[in-house]
PLY file of the C-alpha trace (Angstrom):
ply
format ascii 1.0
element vertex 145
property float x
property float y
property float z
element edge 144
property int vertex1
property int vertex2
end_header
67.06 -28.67 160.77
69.76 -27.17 159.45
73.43 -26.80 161.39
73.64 -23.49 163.89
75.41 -20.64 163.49
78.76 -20.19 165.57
78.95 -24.40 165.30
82.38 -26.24 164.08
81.72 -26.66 160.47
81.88 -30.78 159.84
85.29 -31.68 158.16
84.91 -33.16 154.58
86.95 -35.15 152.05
85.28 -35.88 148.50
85.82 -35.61 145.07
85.08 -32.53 143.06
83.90 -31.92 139.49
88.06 -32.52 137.98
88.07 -35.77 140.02
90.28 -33.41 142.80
90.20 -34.39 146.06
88.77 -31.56 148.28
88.89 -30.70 152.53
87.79 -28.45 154.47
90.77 -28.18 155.86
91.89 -26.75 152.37
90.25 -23.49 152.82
91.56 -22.78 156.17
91.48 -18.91 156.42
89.32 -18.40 153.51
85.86 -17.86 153.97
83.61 -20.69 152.13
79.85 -20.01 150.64
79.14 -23.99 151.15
75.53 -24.20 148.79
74.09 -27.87 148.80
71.52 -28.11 146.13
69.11 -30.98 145.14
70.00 -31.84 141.33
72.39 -30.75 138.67
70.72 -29.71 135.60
67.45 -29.35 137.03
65.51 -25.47 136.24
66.32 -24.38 139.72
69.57 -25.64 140.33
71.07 -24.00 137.00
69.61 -20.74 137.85
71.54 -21.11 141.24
74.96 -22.10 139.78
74.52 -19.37 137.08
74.19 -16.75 139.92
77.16 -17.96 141.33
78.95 -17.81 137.96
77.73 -14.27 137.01
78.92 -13.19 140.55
81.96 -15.11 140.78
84.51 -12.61 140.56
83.19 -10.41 143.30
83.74 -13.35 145.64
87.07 -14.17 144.12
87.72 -10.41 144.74
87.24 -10.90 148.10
88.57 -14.10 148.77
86.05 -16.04 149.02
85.47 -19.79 148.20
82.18 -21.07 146.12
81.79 -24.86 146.58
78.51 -26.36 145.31
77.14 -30.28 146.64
74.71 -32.87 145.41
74.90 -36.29 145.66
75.08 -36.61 141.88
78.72 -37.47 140.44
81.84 -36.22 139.21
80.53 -37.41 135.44
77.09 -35.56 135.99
78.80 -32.31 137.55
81.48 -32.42 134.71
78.57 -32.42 131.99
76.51 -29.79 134.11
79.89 -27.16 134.37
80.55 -27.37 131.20
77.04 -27.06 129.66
76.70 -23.61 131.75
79.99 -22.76 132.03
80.81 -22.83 135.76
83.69 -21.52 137.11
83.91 -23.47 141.01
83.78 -26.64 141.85
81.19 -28.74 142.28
81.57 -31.61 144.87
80.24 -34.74 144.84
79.08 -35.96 147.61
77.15 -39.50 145.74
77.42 -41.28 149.54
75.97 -38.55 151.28
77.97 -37.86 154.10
77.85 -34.35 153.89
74.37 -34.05 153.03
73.92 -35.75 156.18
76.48 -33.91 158.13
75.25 -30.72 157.20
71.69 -31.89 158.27
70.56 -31.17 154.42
69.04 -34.63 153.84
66.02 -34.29 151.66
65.01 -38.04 151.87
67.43 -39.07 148.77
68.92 -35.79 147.73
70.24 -32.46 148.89
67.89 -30.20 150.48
68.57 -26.12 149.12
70.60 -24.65 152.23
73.70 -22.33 152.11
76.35 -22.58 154.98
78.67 -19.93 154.88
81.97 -20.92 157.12
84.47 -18.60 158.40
88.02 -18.76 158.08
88.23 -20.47 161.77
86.02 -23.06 160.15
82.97 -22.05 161.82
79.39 -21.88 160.98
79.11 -17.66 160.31
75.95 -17.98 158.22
72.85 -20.28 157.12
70.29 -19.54 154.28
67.93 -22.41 154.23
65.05 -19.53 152.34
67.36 -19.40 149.03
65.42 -18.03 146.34
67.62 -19.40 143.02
67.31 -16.26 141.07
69.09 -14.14 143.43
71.08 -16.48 145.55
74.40 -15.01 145.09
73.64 -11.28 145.19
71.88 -12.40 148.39
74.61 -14.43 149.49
77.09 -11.11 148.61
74.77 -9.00 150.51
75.39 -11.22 153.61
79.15 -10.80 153.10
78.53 -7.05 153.35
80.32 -7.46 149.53
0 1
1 2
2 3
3 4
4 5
5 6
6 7
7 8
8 9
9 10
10 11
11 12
12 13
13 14
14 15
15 16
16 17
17 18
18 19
19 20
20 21
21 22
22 23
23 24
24 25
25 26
26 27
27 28
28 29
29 30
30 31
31 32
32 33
33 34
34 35
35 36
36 37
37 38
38 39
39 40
40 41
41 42
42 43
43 44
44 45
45 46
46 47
47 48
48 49
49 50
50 51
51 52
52 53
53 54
54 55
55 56
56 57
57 58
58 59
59 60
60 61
61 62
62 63
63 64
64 65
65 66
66 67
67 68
68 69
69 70
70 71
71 72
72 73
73 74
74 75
75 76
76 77
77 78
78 79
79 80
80 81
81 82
82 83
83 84
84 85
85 86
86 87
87 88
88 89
89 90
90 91
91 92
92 93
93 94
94 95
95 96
96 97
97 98
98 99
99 100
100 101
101 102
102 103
103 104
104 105
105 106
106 107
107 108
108 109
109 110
110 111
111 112
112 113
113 114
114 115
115 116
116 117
117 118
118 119
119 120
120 121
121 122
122 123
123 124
124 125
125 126
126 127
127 128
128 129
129 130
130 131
131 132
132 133
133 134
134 135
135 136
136 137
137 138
138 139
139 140
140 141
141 142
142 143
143 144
């Protein structure tokens, strides 16, 4: 069951897809589309990241933060931005904690749910019904964007 709406979202620390070091904490003020997703390079994944990528500069626009997590690693999320061309980090999350903080554990891998956080660093928003296709022009919609 995913994490509740108006709930502290859980601080992180892990690597992203540039071997960067990325927090919560980095984003404070910013709102954050947090979308934890099952596999890199996988049919439905990639049509989820290339949503984000076709949309990204409406949510830049707006600033807003797009940070994608698996438990795959920094080598696999390097190979998968640069085959499609994505534009946000990726983060890799290969011990889990914030699959399991999140409450996303599939049994092994991410489970498809969207946390959107507010600036305050609370929950504002969770889409655990994503369909890949559309997810960030739903996502936008959300945002009122």
């Amino acid at each position: 069951m995913p994490l509740s709406v108006g709930t502290d979202a859980p601080a992180f620390t892990v690597k992203d897809t540039d071997g960067n070091t990325v927090s919560l904490i980095d984003f404070k003020g910013k709102t954050i589309v947090l979308y934890f997703y099952p596999k890199d390079d996988t049919p439905g994944c990639t049509k989820q990241a290339c949503s984000f990528r076709d949309a990204i500069e409406k949510y830049k626009n707006k600033n807003v933060v797009i940070l994608g997590v698996s438990s795959d690693n920094e080598a696999s999320h390097k190979v998968f931005t640069q085959k499609y061309n994505l534009t946000f980090p990726l983060l890799a999350d290969t011990e889990q904690k914030l699959i399991k903080a999140y409450d996303v554990d599939g049994g092994g891998y991410a489970k498809r749910v969207t946390y959107i956080i507010d600036g305050n660093g609370k929950i504002a928003h969770v889409d655990s019904s994503v369909n890949t296709s559309t997810h960030a022009s739903d996502i936008l919609a959300v945002l009122g964007l």
